[in-house]
Residue, then its C-alpha position, 0 to 999 in steps of 0.5 A: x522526519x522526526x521520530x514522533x512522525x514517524x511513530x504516527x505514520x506507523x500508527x495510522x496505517x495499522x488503524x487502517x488495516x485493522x479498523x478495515x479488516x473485515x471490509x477488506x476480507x469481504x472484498x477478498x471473499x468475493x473474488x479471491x481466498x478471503x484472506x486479505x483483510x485477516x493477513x493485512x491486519x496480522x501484518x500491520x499488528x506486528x509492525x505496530x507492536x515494534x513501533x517504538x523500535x522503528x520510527x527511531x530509526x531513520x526513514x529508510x531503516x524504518x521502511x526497510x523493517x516495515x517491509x521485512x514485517x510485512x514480508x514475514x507476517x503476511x501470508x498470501x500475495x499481499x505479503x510479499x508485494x507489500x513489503x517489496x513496496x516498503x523496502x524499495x521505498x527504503x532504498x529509494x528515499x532520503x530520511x526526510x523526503x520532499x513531495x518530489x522525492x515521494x513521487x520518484x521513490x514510488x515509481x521505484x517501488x512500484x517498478x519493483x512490485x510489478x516485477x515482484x508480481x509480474x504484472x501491470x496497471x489495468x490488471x486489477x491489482x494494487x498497482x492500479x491504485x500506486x500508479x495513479x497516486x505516483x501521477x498525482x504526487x508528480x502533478x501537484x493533485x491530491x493522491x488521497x483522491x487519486x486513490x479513492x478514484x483508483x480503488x472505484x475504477x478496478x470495479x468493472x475490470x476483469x482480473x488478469x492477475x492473481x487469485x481473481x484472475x481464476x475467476x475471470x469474468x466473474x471478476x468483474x463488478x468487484x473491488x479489488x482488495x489490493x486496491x482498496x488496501x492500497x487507497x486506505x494506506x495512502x489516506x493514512x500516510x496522507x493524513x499523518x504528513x498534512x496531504x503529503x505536502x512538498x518539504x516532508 
């Protein structure tokens, strides 16, 4: 993956999150302490500040520095699940992946999120929305899709874990920010490697 891509990639999911801030905040004000949207946004306006320095880093050194970022500059839960992602991503992933190789590193990544959070999919976490998008990589479906779809069907989950979980059926009827965070990154990456096309 050139280094053009990857400065775009970096780009995109930073537009994301901040073009999504206040979405995200509202979200978390609902059911958890209201302050996903302001940590995702923090986090990813520091990566983006040192974007020339890792995309010309190889993929996996890039992932890797995302990841250490996320982990230092986002507080909460999202922080450390976040950049458990991204560096067990890192591990996992040639420098120029293959549709296939996107779907294995996430099912990595997504053991390690799981283990990180001590949770599991159906929970109303971001893991509802990864699982899914890892299914779709692996089926040939569109993960965009997937993950919107993912994203919509946390909304009549009740929380297990987690600040919503304190909630416990008022949880229900919301959107879990995580998940709707996630969805948003997936649409970002997506967008940047043409539907995550097989041959990177």
């Amino acid at each position: 993956m050139d280094e053009a891509k990857k400065r775009a990639l970096i780009e995109a999911m930073a537009a994301a999150m901040i073009g999504h801030a206040e979405e995200l905040t509202a979200l978390d004000q609902a059911i958890g302490d209201g302050d996903h949207g302001l940590n995702m946004k923090r986090g990813f306006e520091a990566v983006l500040a040192d974007n020339d320095v890792i995309a010309a880093k190889p993929l996996p050194d890039a992932l890797k520095a995302i990841g250490t970022t996320l982990v230092m500059k986002v507080g909460g839960a999202s922080g450390p699940l976040y950049g458990t992602l991204a560096l067990a991503l890192a591990k996992e992933l040639p420098a120029d992946p293959s549709r296939d190789d996107l779907a294995r590193a996430l099912r990595g990544a997504i053991a390690a999120v799981k283990a990180r959070g001590k949770s599991e999919s159906g929970q109303k976490t971001m893991l509802d929305v990864l699982e899914p998008v890892a299914a779709a990589l692996e089926s040939g479906a569109d993960p965009v899709a997937a993950a919107n779809g993912a994203a919509e069907a946390t909304i009549p989950l009740k929380a297990i874990r987690g600040r919503a979980a304190f909630l416990g059926d008022r949880s229900i009827g919301h959107m879990d920010p995580g998940a709707r965070s996630s969805a948003l990154l997936v649409a970002a990456i997506a967008g940047v490697l043409g539907g995550i096309s097989d041959g990177g």
